[in-house]
Residue, then its C-alpha position, 0 to 999 in steps of 0.5 A: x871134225x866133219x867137213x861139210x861142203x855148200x854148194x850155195x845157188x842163187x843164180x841170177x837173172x838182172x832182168x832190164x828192159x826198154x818197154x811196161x804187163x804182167x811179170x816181175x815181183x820181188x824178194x821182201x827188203x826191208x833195212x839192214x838187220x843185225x848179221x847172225x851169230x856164228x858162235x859155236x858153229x863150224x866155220x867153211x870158207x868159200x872156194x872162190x874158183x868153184x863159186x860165183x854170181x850169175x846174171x841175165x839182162x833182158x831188154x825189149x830186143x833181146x837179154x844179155x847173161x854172164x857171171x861176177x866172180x866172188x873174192x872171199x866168204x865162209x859160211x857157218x853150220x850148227x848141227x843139221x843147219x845154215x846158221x850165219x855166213x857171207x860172200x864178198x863179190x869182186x864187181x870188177x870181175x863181172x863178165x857178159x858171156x852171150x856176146x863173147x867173140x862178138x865184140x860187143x861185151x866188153x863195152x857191155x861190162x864197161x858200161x855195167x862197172x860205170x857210174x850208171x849201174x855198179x860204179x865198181x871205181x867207188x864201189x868195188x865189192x858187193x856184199x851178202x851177209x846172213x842174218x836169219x834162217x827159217x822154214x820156207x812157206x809159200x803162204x809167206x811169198x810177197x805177191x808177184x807184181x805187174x810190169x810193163x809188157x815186152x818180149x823179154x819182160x822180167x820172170x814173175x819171182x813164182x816163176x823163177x823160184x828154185x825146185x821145192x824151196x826148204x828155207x827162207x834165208x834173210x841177209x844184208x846184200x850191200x850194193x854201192x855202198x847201200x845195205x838193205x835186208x832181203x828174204x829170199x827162197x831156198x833149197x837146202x839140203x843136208x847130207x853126209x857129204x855136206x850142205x847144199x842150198x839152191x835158190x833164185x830171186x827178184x829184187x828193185x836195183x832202185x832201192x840200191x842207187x842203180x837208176x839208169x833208165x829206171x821206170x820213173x819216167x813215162x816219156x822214157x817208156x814211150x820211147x822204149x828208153x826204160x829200164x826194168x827196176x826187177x832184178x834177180x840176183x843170185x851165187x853159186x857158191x861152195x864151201x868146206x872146212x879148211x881141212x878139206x880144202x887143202 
């Protein structure tokens, strides 16, 4: 049987900020959907030590990046094509890479696993699943929207789009127990080697329960205490036949 690999990129940018212009905009989300078929298809699990979910966090003052393991996945291919899959990410794996050695991550992550962001206690795993795969159109983009001008405001989605996106793929992304569908832009590639896709994209952490310093109060952002809703998620993840791994 042929063995494919998937390098699946979505690198992350979970963009937050104390302050309100232009830059941001996010991936459709609309709610979950039925997860797509994977009858008939070749099934690859994930490499969890080559895979993972990147992030970066961005303030007025400054942004802060790091990584979220993934515990488990597969991924499924029908011929020449993505058809079905899904990654579970391991929340209490989450690690901030910029202040390492400095003494100020850890607190970092503790805060990020807390009630006030992830709540890794109740909600210990997140989740991908895809539903849909289609054709990429930049006519099909939602429109970059309008934030609060800062140093480190959120990228525009336009702006972070991944190099000559091929594919829209929609999933279920579950986050503190909240399942809502999004829509995001790929690269994929198809070689003899295997399946490689690309992608980065911005969503609204709100929609998911993650409220902290959200940009609903206006006395907040007078006094620089308000979070950025936009968010970009994203993996970096590889797969192959169970054959090939061993």
């Amino acid at each position: 049987m042929k063995n494919y690999k998937l390098t699946f990129a979505l690198a992350v940018l979970l963009s937050t900020a104390w302050a309100c212009g232009p830059k941001g905009g996010t991936v459709e989300t609309s709610e979950a959907q039925e997860v797509a078929s994977s009858e008939s298809a070749v099934t690859l699990a994930v490499n969890t030590e080559n895979s993972q979910v990147t992030w970066i966090g961005s303030k007025t003052g400054g942004r802060h990046n790091g990584t979220i393991g993934i515990s488990s996945g597969e991924i499924s291919v029908k011929g020449d094509e993505l058809v079905a899959g899904s990654i579970v990410i391991d929340i209490n794996s989450i690690v901030n890479l910029d202040m390492a050695g400095k003494g100020g991550a850890a607190k970092l992550e503790g805060h990020l696993k807390s009630p006030e962001f992830f709540d890794a206690e109740n909600f210990p795993e997140a989740k991908f699943e895809v539903t849909a795969v289609s054709a990429f159109s930049a006519a099909s983009l939602d429109a970059d929207k309008d934030e609060y001008q800062s140093d480190n405001t959120p990228a525009k989605l336009s702006e972070i789009l991944v190099e000559n996106p091929t594919h829209f793929i929609s999933g279920n992304l579950i986050i503190r127990g909240t399942s809502l569908n999004i829509t995001i832009p790929a690269h994929v590639e198809l070689s003899d080697n295997g399946l490689k896709a690309q992608a980065k994209f911005n969503i609204d952490r709100s929609l998911w329960g993650i409220k902290y310093q959200d940009e609903s109060s206006v006395a907040d952002k007078a006094k620089d205490r308000f979070v950025y809703n936009t968010v970009t998620i994203g993996f970096d993840i590889e797969a192959s036949t169970s054959s090939s791994m061993e």
